[in-house]
C-alpha positions in Angstrom: 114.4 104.5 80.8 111.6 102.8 82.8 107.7 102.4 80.9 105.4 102.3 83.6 102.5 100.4 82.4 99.7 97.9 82.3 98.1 94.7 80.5 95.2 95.8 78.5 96.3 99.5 78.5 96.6 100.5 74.6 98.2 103.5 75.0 100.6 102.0 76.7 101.3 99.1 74.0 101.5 101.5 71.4 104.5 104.2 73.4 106.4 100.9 74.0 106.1 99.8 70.3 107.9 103.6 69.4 110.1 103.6 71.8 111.8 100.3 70.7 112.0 101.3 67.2 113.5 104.8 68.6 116.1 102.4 70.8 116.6 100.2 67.9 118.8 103.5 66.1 122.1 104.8 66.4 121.5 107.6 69.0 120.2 105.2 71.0 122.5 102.6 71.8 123.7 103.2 75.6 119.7 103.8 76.4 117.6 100.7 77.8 113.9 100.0 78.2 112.8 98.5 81.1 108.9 98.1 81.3 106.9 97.6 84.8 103.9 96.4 85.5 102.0 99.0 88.1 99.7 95.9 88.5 103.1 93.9 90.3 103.3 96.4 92.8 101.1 98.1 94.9 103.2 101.4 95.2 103.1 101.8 92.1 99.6 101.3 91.4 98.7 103.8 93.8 101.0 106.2 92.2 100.7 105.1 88.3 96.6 103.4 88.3 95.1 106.7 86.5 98.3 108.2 84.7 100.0 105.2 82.6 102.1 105.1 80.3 104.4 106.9 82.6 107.6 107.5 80.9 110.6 107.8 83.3 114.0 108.6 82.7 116.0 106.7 85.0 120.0 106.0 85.9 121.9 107.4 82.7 125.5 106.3 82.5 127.5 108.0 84.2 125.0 110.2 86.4 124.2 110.3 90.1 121.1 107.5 90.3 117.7 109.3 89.7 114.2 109.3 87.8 112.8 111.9 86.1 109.2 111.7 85.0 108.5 113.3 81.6 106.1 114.3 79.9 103.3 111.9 78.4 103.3 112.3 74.6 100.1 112.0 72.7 99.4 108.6 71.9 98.9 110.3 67.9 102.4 111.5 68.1 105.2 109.6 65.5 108.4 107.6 66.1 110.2 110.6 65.2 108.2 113.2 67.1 109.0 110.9 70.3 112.8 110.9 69.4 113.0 114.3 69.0 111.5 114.8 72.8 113.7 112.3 74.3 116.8 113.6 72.4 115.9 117.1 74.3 115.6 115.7 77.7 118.7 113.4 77.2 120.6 116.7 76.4 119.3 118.5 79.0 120.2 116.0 81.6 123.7 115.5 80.2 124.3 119.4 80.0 123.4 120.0 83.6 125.7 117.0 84.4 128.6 118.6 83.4 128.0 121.9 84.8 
């Protein structure tokens, strides 16, 4: 899972903060974080400098290599309301990997 984000950027701070306590569990376990500066690249601040965070799913085990943007969840939203999202698009990419 790739964290596209920024210094300064609060929003951003505060998705990473959940998603390593979500990581942190059971369910979670084969699933990394890697967070990237937009400001290191200049792709990517093009493509990132008015959306971050960006959450991206990226390169599950197993699976043909790919990213899949998904959706931004509101920076009110809880630890578990962010698992719950991420356990549906987890399941939705390993169900249309075995089909």
């Amino acid at each position: 899972m790739i964290l596209y984000s920024k210094p300064g950027c609060h929003l951003c701070e505060g998705l990473q903060e959940k998603l390593e306590q979500i990581l942190e569990t059971q369910n979670f376990t084969t699933v990394e974080l890697e967070i990237r500066d937009i400001t290191t690249r200049e792709d990517w601040l093009l493509a990132y400098q008015y959306e971050v965070p960006v959450l991206v799913l990226a390169n599950l085990p197993g699976a043909e290599a790919f990213e899949q943007p998904l959706p931004r969840p509101s920076p009110r939203a809880n630890v578990q309301q962010i698992q719950q999202m991420l356990c549906k698009y987890l399941s939705n990419i390993k169900k249309n990997d075995a089909e």
